[in-house]
C-alpha positions in Angstrom: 0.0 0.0 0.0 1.5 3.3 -1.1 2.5 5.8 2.0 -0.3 8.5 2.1 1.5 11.8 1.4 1.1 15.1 3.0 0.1 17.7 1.3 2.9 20.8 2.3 2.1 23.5 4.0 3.9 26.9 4.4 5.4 25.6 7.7 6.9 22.5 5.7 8.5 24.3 3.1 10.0 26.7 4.9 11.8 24.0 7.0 12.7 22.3 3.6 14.0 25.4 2.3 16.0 26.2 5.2 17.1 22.5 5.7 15.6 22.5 9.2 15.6 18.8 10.3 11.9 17.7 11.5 9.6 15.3 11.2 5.7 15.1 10.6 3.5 14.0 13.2 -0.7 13.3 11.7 -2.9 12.6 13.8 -6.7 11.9 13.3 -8.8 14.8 13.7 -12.2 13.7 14.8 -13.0 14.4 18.1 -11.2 16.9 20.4 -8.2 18.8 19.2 -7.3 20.6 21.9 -3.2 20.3 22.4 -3.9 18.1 25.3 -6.0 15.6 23.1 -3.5 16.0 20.3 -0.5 15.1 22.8 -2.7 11.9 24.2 -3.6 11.3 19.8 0.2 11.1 18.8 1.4 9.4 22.1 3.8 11.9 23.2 4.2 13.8 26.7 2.0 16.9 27.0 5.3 18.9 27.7 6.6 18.1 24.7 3.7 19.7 22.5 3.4 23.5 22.4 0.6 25.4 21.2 1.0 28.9 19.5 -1.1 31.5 20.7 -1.2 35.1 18.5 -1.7 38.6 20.4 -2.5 41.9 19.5 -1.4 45.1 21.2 -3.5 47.6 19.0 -3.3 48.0 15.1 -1.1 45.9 12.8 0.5 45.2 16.1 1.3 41.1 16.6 3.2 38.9 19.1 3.1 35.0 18.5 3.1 33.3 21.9 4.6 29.4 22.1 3.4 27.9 25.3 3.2 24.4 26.5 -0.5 22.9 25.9 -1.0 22.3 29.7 -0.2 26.2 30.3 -1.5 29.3 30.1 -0.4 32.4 29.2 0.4 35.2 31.6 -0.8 38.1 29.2 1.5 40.6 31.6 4.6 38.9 31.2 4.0 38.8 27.2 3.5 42.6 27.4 6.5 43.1 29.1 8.5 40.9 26.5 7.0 42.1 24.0 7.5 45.8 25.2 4.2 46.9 25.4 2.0 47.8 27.8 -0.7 45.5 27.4 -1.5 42.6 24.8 -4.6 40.7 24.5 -5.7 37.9 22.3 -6.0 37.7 19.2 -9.9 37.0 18.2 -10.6 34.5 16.6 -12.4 36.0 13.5 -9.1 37.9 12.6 -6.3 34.8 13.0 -6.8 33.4 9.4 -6.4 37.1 7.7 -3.6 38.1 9.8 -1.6 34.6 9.8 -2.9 32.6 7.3 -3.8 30.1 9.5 -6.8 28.6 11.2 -7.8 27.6 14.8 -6.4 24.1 15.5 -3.5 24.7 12.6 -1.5 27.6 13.5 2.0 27.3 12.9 4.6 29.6 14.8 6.3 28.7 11.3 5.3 30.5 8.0 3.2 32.8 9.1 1.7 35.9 6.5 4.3 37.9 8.0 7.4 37.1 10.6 5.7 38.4 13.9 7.8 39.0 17.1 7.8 35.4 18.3 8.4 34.5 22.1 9.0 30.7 23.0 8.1 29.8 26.7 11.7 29.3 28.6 10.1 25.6 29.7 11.1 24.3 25.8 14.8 25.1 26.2 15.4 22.0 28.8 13.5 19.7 25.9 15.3 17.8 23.1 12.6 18.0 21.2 8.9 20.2 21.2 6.1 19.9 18.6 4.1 22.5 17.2 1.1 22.6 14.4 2.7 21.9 10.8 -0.1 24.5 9.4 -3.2 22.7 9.3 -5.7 20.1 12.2 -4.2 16.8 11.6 -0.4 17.6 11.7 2.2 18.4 13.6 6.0 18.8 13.5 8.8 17.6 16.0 11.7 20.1 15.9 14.6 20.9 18.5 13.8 23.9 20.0 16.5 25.9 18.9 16.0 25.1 15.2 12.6 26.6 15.5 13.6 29.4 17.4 16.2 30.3 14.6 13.7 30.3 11.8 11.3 32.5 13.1 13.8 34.7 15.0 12.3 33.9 18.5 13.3 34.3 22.0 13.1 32.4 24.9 10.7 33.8 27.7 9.0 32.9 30.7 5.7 34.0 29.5 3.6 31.4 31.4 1.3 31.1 34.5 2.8 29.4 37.4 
């Protein structure tokens, strides 16, 4: 039976082009999708599986959040990172125009446009963290320093205790 190939997303090819090693995690996506779910769907430790979480502070002004599934984001500390006085979320109604992706698939990696990008401090004790390969049903497994490189992040403590 022929290997069922996955259809690339912007996240994908950026890694190809950049020769980022990763791999590609599917998943089946009925039923929840929550990161937690996702983490308990492709067997790997919650910990390990971040989700990305997009911010406004105001007009045209966006901050891209990684944070652990299990956490939550302290919106002070990601104003104070991102140097500004206050940030809020993103709604929902707005994430597909301003990052090209959806609910449930959005990628810290190729993005519309290369936001600010803070990684939660947590990922840089990991080998390995996964994020949303662009689209509900995938995921990628990258070291946590190649993804910081290709979207220029930082590493933060942006997360509730």
């Amino acid at each position: 039976m022929a290997k069922k190939k996955i259809a690339k997303t912007n996240a994908i090819r950026l890694l190809d082009l950049q020769k980022v090693p990763y791999q590609t995690i599917t998943y089946e996506t009925a039923g929840a999708i929550d990161g937690v779910s996702v983490a308990q769907k492709i067997g790997h430790p919650a910990n390990h599986v971040y989700k990305t979480l997009v911010t406004t502070a105001g007009t045209q002004k966006f901050y891209v959040f990684v944070i652990p599934v299990e956490a939550e984001l302290d919106l002070k500390a990601a104003a104070r990172v991102a140097g500004e006085k206050k940030v809020e979320m993103l709604p929902l109604k707005d994430l597909l125009a301003t990052t090209g992706y959806i609910r449930g698939g959005c990628s810290p990696i190729g993005m519309k446009k290369l936001f600010p990008t803070f990684i939660d401090e947590s990922a840089k004790e990991l080998d390995y963290i996964i994020v949303s390969g662009g689209k509900i049903g995938l995921q990628i497994q990258l070291a946590p320093n190649d993804l910081a490189n290709v979207v220029n992040a930082t590493f933060v403590p942006v997360t509730k205790p």
